[in-house]
Biopython code that builds the backbone (N, CA, C, O; Angstrom):
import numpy as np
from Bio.PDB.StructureBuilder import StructureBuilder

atoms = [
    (1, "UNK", "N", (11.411, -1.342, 6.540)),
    (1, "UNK", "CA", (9.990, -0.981, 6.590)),
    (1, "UNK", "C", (9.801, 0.484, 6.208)),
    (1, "UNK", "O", (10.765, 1.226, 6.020)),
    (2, "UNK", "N", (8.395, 0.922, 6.087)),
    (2, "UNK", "CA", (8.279, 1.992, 5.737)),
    (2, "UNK", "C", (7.201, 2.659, 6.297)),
    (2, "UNK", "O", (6.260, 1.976, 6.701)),
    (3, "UNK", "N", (7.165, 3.761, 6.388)),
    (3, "UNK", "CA", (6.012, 4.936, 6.844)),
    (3, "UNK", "C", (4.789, 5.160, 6.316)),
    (3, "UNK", "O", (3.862, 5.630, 6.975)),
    (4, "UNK", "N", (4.672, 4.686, 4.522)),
    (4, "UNK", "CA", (3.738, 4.969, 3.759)),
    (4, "UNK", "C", (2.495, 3.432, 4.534)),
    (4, "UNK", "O", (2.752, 2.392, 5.141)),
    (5, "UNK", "N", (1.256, 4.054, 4.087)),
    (5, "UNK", "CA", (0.486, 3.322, 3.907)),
    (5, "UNK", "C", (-0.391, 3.578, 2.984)),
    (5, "UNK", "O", (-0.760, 4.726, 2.735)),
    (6, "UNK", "N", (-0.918, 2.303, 2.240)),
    (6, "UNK", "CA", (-2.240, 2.779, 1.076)),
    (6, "UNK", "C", (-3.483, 1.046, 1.195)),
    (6, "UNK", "O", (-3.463, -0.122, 1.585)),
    (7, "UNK", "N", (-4.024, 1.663, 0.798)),
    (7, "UNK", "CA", (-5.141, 0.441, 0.843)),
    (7, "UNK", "C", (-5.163, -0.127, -1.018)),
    (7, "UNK", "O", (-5.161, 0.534, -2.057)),
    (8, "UNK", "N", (-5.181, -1.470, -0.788)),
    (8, "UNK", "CA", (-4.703, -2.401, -1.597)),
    (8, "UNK", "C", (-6.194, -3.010, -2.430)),
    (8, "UNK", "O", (-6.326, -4.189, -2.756)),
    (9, "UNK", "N", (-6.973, -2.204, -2.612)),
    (9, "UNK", "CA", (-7.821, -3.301, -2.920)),
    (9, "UNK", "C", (-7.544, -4.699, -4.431)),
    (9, "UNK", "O", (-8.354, -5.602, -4.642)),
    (10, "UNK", "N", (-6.211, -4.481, -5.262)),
    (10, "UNK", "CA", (-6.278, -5.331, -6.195)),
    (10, "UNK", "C", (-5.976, -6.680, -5.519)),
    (10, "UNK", "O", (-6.153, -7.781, -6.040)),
    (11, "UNK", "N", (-5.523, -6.456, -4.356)),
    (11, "UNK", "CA", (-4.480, -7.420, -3.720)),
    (11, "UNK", "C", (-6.275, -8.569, -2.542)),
    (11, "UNK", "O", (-6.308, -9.556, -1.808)),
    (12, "UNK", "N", (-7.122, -7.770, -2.976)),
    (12, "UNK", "CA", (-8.305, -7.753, -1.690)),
    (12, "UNK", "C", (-7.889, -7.491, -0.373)),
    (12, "UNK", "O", (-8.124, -8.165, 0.629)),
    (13, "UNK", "N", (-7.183, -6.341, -0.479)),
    (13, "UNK", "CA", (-7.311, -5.552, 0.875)),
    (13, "UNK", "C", (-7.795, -4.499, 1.199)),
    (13, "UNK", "O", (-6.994, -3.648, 0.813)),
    (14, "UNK", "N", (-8.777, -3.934, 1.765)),
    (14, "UNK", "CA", (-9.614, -3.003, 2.223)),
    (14, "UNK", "C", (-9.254, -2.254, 3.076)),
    (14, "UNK", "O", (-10.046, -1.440, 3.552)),
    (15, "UNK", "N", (-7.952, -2.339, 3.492)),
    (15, "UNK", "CA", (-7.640, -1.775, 4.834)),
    (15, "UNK", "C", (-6.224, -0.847, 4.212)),
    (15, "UNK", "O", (-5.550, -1.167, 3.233)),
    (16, "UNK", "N", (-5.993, 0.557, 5.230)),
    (16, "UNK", "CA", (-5.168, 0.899, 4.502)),
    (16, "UNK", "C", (-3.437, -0.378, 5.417)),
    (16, "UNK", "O", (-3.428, -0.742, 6.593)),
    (17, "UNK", "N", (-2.746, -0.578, 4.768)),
    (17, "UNK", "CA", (-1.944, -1.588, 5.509)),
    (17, "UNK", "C", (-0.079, -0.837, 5.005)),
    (17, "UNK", "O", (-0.016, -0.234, 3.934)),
    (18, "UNK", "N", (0.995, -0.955, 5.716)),
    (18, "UNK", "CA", (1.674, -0.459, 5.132)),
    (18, "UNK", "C", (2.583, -0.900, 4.083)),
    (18, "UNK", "O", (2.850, -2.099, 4.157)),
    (19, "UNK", "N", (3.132, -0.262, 3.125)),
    (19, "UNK", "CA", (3.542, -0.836, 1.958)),
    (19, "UNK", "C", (5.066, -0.334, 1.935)),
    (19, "UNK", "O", (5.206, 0.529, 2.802)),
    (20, "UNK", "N", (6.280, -0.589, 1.221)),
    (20, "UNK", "CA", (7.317, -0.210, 0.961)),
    (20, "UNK", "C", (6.983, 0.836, -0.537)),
    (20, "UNK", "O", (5.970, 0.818, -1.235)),
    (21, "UNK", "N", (8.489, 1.881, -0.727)),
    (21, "UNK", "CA", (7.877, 3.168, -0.881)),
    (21, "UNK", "C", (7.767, 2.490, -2.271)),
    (21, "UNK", "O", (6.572, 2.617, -2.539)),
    (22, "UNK", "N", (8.496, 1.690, -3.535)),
    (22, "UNK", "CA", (7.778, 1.351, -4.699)),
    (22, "UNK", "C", (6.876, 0.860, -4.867)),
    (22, "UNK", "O", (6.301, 0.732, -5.948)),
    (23, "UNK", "N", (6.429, 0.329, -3.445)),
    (23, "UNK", "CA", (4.920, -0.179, -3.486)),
    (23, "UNK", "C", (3.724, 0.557, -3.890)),
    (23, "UNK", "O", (2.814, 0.434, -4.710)),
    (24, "UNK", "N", (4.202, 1.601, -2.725)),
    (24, "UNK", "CA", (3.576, 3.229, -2.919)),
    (24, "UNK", "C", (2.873, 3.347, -4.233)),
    (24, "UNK", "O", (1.732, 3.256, -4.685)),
    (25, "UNK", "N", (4.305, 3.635, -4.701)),
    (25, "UNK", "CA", (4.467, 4.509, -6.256)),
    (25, "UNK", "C", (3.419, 3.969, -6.888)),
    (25, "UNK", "O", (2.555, 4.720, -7.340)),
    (26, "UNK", "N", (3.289, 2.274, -7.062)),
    (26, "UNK", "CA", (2.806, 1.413, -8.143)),
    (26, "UNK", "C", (1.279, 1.799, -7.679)),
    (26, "UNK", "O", (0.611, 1.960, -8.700)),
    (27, "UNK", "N", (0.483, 2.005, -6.481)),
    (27, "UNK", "CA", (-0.800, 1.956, -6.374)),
    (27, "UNK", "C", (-1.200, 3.405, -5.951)),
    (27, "UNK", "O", (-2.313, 3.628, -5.474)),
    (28, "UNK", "N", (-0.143, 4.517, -6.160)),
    (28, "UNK", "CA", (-1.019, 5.825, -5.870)),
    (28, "UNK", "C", (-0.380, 6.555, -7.076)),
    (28, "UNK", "O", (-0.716, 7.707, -7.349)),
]
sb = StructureBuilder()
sb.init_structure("model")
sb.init_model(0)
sb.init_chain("A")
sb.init_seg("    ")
for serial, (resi, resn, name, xyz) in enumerate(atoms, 1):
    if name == "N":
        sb.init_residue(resn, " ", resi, " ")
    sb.init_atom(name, np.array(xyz, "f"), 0.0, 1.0, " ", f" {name:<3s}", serial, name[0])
structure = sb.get_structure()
């Protein structure tokens, strides 16, 4: 797991939720 969080809206998420860190990368 990871520390980052970002809010997802392509995914329809509105919320910030947490992501793994290439997840990160790809949406910030």
């Amino acid at each position: 797991c990871s520390n980052k969080q970002s809010i997802l809206p392509k995914f329809g998420i509105e919320k910030e939720v947490r992501v793994c860190e290439a997840c990160y990368e790809q949406v910030n």
